[in-house]
C-alpha positions as CSV (number, residue, x, y, z in Angstrom):
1,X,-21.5,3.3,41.7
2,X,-22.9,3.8,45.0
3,X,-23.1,1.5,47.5
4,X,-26.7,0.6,48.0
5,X,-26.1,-1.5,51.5
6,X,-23.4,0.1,53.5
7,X,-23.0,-0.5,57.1
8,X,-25.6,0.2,60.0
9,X,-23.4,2.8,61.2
10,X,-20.2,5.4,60.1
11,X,-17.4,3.3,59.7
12,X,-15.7,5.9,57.4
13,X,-13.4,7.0,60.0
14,X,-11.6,3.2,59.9
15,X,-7.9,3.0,58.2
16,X,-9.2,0.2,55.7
17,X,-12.6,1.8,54.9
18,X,-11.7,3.2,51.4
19,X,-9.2,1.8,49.0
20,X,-7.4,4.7,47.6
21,X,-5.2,5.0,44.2
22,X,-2.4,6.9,45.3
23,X,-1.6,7.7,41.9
24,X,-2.7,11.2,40.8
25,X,-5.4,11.6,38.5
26,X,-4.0,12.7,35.0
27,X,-6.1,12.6,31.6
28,X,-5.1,12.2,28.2
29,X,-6.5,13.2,24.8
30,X,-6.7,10.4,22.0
31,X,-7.7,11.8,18.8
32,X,-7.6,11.0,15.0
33,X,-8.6,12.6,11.8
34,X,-8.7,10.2,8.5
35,X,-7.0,12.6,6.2
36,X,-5.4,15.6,6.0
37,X,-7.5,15.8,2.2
38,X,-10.3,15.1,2.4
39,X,-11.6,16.4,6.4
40,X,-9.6,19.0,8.0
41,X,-7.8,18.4,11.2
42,X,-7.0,21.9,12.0
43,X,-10.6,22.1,12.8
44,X,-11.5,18.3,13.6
45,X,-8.7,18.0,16.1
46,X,-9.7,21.2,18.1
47,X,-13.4,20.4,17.9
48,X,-12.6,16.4,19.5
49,X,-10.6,18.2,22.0
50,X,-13.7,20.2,23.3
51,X,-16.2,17.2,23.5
52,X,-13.8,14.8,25.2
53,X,-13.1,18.0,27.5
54,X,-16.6,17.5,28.8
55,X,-14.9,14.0,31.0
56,X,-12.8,16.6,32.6
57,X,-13.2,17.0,36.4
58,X,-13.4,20.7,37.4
59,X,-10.6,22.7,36.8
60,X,-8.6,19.7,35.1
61,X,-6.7,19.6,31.7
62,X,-5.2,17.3,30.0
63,X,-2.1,16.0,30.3
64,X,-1.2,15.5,27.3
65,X,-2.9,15.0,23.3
66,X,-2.1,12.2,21.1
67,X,-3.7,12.4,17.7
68,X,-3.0,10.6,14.3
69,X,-4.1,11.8,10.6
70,X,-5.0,8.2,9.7
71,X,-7.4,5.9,8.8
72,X,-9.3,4.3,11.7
73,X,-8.9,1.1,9.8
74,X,-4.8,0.7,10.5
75,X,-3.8,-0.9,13.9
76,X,-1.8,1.5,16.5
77,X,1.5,0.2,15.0
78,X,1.3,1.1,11.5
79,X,-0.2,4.4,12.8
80,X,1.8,7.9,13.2
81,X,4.3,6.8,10.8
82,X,4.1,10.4,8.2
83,X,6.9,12.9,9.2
84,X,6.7,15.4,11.3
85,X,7.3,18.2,8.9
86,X,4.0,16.8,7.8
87,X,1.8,17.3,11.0
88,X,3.8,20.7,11.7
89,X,2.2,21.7,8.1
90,X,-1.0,21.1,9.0
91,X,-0.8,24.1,11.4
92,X,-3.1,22.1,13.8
93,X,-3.6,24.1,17.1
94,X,-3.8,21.8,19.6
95,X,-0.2,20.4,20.4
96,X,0.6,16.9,19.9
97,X,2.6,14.6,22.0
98,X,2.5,12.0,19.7
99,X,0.1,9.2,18.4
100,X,-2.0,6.1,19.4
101,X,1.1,4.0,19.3
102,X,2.9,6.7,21.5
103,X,0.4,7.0,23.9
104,X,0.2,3.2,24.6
105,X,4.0,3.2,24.8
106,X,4.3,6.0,27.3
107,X,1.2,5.7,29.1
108,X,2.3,4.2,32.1
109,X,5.5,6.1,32.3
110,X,3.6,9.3,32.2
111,X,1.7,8.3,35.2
112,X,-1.4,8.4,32.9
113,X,-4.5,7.3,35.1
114,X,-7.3,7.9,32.0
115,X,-7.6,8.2,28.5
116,X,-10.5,10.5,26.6
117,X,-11.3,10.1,23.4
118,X,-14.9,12.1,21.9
119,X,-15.7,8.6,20.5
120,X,-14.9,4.9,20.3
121,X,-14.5,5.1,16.5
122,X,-11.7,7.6,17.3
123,X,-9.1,5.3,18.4
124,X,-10.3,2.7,15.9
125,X,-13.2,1.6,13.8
126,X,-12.5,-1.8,14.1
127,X,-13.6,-3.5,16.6
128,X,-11.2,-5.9,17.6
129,X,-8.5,-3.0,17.1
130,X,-10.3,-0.8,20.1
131,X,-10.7,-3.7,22.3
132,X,-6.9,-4.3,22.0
133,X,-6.2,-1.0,22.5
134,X,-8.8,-0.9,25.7
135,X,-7.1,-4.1,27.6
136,X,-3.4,-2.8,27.2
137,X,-4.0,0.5,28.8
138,X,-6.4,-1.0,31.2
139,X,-3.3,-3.5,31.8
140,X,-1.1,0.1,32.4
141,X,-4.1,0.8,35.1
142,X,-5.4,3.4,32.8
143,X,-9.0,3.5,31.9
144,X,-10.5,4.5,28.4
145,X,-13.0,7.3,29.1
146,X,-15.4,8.0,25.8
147,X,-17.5,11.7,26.2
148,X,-20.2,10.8,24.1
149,X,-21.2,7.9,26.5
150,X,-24.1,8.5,29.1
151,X,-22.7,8.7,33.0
152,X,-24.0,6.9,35.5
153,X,-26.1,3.6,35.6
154,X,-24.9,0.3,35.9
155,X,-21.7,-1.0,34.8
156,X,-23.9,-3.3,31.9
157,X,-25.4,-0.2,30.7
158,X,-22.2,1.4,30.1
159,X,-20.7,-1.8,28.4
160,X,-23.7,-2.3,26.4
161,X,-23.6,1.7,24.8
162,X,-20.2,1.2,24.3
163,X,-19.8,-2.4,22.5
164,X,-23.1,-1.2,20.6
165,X,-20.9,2.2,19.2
166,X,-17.9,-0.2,18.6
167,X,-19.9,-2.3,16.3
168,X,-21.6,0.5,14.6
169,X,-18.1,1.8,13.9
170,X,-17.0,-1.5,12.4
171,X,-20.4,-2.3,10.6
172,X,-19.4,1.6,9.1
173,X,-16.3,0.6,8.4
174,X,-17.2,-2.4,6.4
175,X,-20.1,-0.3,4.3
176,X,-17.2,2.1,3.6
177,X,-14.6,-0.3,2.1
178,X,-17.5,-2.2,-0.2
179,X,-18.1,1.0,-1.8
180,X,-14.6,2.5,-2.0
181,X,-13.8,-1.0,-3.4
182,X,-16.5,-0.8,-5.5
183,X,-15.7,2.4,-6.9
184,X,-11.8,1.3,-7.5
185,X,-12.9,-1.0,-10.0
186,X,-15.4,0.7,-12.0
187,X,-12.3,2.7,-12.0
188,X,-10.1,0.3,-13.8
189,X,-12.7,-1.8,-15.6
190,X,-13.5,1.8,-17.0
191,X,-9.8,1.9,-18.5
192,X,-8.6,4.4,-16.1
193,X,-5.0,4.4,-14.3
194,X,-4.8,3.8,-10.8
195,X,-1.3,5.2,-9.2
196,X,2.0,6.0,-11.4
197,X,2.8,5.2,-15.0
198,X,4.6,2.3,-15.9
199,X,7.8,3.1,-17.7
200,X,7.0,2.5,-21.1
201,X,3.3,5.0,-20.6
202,X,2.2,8.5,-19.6
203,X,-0.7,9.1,-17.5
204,X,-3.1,12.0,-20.2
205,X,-6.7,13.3,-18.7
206,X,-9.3,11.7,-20.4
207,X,-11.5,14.2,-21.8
208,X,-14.6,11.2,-22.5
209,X,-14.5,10.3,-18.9
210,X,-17.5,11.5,-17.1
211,X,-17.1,14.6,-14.9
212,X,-18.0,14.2,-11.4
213,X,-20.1,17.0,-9.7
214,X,-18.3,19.4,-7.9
215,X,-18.1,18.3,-4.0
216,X,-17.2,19.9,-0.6
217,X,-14.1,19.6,-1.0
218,X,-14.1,21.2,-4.5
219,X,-13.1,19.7,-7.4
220,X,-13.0,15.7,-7.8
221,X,-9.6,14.3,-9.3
222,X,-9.8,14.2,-13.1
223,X,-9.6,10.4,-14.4
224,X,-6.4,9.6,-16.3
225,X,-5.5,7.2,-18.6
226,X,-2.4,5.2,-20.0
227,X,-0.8,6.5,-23.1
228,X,2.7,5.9,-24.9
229,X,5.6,7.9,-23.9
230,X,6.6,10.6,-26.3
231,X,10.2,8.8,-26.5
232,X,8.9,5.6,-28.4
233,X,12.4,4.1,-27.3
234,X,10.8,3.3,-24.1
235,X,7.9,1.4,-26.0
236,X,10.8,-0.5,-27.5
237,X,12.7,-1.5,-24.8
238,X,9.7,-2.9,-22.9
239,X,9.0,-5.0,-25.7
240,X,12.8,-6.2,-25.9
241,X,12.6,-6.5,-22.1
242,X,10.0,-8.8,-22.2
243,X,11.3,-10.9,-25.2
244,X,14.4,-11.3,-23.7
245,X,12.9,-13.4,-21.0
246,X,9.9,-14.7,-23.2
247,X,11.6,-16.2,-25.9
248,X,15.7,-16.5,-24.7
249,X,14.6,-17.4,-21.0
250,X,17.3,-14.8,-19.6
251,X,17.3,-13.7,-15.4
252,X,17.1,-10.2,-14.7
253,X,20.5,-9.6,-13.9
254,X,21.6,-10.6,-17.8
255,X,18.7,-8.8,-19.5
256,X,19.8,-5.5,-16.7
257,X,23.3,-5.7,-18.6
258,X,21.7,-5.7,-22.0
259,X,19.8,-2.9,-21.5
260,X,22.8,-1.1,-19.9
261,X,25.2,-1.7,-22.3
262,X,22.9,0.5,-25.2
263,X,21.8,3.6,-23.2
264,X,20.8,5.0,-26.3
265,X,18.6,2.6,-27.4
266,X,17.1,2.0,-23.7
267,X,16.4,4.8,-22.1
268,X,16.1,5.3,-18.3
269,X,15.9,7.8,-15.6
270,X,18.5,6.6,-13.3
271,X,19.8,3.3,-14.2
272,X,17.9,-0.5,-15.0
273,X,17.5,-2.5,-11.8
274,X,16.7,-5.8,-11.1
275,X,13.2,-4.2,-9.4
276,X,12.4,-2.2,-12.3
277,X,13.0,-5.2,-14.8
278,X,10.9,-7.8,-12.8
279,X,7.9,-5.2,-12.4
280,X,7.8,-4.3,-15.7
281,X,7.9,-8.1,-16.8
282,X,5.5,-9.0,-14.3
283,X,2.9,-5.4,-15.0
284,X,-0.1,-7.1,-17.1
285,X,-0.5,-3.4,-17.9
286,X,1.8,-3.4,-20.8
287,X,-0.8,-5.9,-22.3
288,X,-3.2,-3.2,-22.5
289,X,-5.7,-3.7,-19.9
290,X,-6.3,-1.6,-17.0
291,X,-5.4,-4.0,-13.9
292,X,-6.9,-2.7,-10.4
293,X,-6.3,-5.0,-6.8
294,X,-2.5,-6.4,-8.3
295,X,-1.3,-5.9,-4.6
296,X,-2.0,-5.4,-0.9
297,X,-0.6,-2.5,0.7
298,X,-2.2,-2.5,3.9
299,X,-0.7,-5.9,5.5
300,X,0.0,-4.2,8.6
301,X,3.6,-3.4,8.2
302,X,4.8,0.4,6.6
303,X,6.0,0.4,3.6
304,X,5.2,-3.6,3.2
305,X,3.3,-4.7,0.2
306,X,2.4,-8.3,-1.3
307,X,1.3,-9.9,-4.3
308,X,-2.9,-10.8,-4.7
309,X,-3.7,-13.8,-6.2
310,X,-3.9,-13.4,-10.2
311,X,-7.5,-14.5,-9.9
312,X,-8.0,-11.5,-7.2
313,X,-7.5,-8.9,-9.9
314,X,-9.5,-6.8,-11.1
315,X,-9.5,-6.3,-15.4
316,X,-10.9,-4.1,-18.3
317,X,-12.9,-6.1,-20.1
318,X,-11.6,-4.9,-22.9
319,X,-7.7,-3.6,-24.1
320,X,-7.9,0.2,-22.9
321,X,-4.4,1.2,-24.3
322,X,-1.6,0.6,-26.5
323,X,-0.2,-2.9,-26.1
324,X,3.9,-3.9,-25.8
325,X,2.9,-7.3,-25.6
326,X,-0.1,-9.2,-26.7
327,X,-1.6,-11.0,-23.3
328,X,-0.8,-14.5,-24.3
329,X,2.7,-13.1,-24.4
330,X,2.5,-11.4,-20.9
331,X,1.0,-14.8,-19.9
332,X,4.3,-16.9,-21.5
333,X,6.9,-14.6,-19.3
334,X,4.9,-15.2,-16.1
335,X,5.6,-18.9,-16.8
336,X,8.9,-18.4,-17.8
337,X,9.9,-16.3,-15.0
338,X,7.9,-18.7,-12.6
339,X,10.5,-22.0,-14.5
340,X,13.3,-19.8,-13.5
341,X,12.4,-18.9,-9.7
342,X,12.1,-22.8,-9.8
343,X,15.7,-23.1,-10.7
344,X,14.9,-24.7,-14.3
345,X,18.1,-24.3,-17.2
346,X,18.1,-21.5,-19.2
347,X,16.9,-22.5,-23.0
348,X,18.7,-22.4,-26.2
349,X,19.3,-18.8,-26.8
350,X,20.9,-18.6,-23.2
351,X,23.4,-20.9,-24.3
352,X,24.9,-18.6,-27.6
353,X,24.9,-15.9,-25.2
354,X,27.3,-17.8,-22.8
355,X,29.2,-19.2,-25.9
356,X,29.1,-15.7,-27.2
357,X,30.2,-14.3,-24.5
358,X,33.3,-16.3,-23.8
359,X,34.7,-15.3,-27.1
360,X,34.1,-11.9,-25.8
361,X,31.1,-11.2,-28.8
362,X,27.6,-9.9,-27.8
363,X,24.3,-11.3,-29.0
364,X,22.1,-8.1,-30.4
365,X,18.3,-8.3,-31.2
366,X,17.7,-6.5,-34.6
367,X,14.5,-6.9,-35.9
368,X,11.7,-9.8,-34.6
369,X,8.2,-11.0,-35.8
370,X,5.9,-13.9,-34.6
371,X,8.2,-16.9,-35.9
372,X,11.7,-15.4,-36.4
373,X,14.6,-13.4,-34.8
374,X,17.2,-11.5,-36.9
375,X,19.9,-11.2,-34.0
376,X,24.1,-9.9,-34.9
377,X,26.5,-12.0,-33.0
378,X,29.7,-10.4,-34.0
379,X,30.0,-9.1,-37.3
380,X,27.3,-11.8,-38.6
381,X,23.9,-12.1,-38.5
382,X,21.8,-15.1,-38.1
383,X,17.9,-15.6,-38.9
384,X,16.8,-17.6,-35.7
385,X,13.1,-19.4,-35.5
386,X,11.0,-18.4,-32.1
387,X,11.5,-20.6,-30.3
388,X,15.3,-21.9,-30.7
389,X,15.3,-25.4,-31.6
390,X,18.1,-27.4,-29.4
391,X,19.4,-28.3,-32.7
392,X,20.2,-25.2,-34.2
393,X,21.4,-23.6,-31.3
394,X,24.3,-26.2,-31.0
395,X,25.0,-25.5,-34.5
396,X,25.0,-22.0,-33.7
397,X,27.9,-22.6,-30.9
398,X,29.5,-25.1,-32.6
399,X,30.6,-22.4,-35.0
400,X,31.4,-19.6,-32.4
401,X,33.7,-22.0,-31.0
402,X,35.4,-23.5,-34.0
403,X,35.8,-19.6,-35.5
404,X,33.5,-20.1,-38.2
């Protein structure tokens, strides 16, 4: 801004008159592009890179472009992480020197003295996420230029257009995620599949579901639903899997060596894990109902997920799919597994295992309904009620220890 009351006469020619940056000037890009799906950054980068161009002095270029295909809702950190075989596919012409969390990083060392973006919502549309971003470069000496803001006026002016596009960008933001949200659980209350199939279920198209108009960028995803694996094994050991801890209280580790030791009866690609048995206990899906909102994947970390709240979830009102456990059931592992994360004793059936086992026999399920167990403990075969009185199951090792 000019100085509206200089002195009476030229004192330009003084030593002290002007305080220079020594610093040459150097300018860099900051882009971004939500998705590589559904907008196109070998266009939307290019076209960025020509407005923000318009901050240029004459005959300047920019020293260097950093551009992320993310959402403008992640901070800098969890931004930039996809491969680079991924950005090189994207055949994007203008070069890029890395992302927001690279140019923050290497600002300063690259002697960067300002940073263009076309807009605010560019580097991030939230607010508090831009403003971070603003005071660490401004902290590096660099200063965050946006082209679409007017020049000249007053330094309020300037504030006031920007803050004003930062909240629009984060009131934008917030309009978007109450209708994506939205739209994700008419998704599942409408019995549809979000993400992959659990193991006992293939994902089919749904040939009832409504068909969505055909958009820009062509034709909408078709909506899937849950239905049993062709090898009905798998439907089988789900529902062992989930007995096992249900009714004979077992950790994952001993129901991951019963599943093991019968590959034929158990099926699975690659091997049983303690992962893959605690999801599949813990997946209300196998109940039947269509569960959206289970976790939270964006927590700020890649690759880092937690656990919502139960009363979070979102739930078909109605079953949707073919059960492997009735709910009540689902409901009586969660509180068993939650008795065993609390370090409580393992219940009756656990014990004829262990007694079982140190006579070197194994304890086999054979055929169950609502009150009873038919399970083969050696060469015999015992009838046992669900659950295993404390009395019986004594008798039970009582005679696997006196040879009986």
């Amino acid at each position: 801004m000019n100085q509206l009351f200089g002195p009476p006469i030229d004192l330009s020619s003084l030593p002290n008159f002007a305080q220079v940056d020594v610093r040459p000037r150097r300018v860099a890009f900051c882009g971004r592009v939500s998705t590589k799906d559904n907008q196109n950054p070998s266009s939307s980068i290019p076209r960025q890179v020509v407005l923000a161009s318009q901050a240029l002095q004459e005959g300047e270029k920019f020293a260097g472009h950093f551009w992320d295909v993310e959402s403008g809702m992640l901070p800098p950190e969890s931004r930039g992480l996809g491969p680079q075989e991924m950005y090189d596919a994207l055949r994007v012409p203008t070069p890029r020197d890395g992302g927001l969390a690279d140019l923050l990083d290497r600002a300063e060392l690259m002697g960067i003295t300002h940073v263009v973006a076309e807009r605010s919502d560019r580097v991030a549309r939230a607010m508090l996420t831009g403003l971070n971003v603003e005071h660490a470069l401004q902290k590096a000496g660099v200063e965050v230029v946006y082209a679409n803001e007017p020049l000249g006026g007053t330094e309020s002016g300037r504030l006031r257009s920007r803050r004003y596009g930062q909240v629009e960008a984060e009131v934008y933001r917030a309009v978007l995620m109450e209708m994506s949200t939205g739209g994700q659980h008419q998704h599942a209350i409408g019995g549809w599949n979000h993400g992959y199939a659990p193991y006992p279920y293939i994902t089919v198209v749904d040939e009832d579901a409504p068909v969505a108009a055909r958009g820009r960028f062509g034709d909408q995803r078709p909506k899937r639903k849950l239905a049993r694996h062709p090898d009905e094994r798998r439907f089988e050991a789900a529902a062992e899997l989930h007995r096992l801890r249900r009714a004979e209280h077992l950790k994952s580790a001993d129901i991951v060596a019963i599943l093991s030791a019968e590959p034929d009866r158990y099926p699975i690609d690659g091997r049983w894990t303690h992962n893959r048995v605690e999801g599949l206990l813990a997946n209300p899906k196998l109940a039947g109902y269509q569960v959206y909102n289970r976790k939270a994947s964006r927590t700020g970390r890649a690759g880092h997920s937690v656990w919502n709240p139960i009363s979070q979830w979102v739930w078909s009102p109605r079953p949707v799919h073919d059960a492997v456990v009735s709910l009540e059931q689902w409901k009586q592992a969660q509180e068993v597994t939650a008795s065993l994360r609390a370090g409580t004793n393992g219940g009756p059936l656990l014990r004829i295992r262990a007694a079982a086992a140190r006579r070197g026999l194994t304890v086999t399920s054979i055929s169950s309904n609502a009150g009873h167990t038919l399970y083969r403990i050696g060469d015999r075969q015992w009838v046992l009620p669900t659950p295993v009185p404390d009395m019986v199951a004594q008798q039970i090792i009582t005679a696997l220890e006196g040879g009986e």
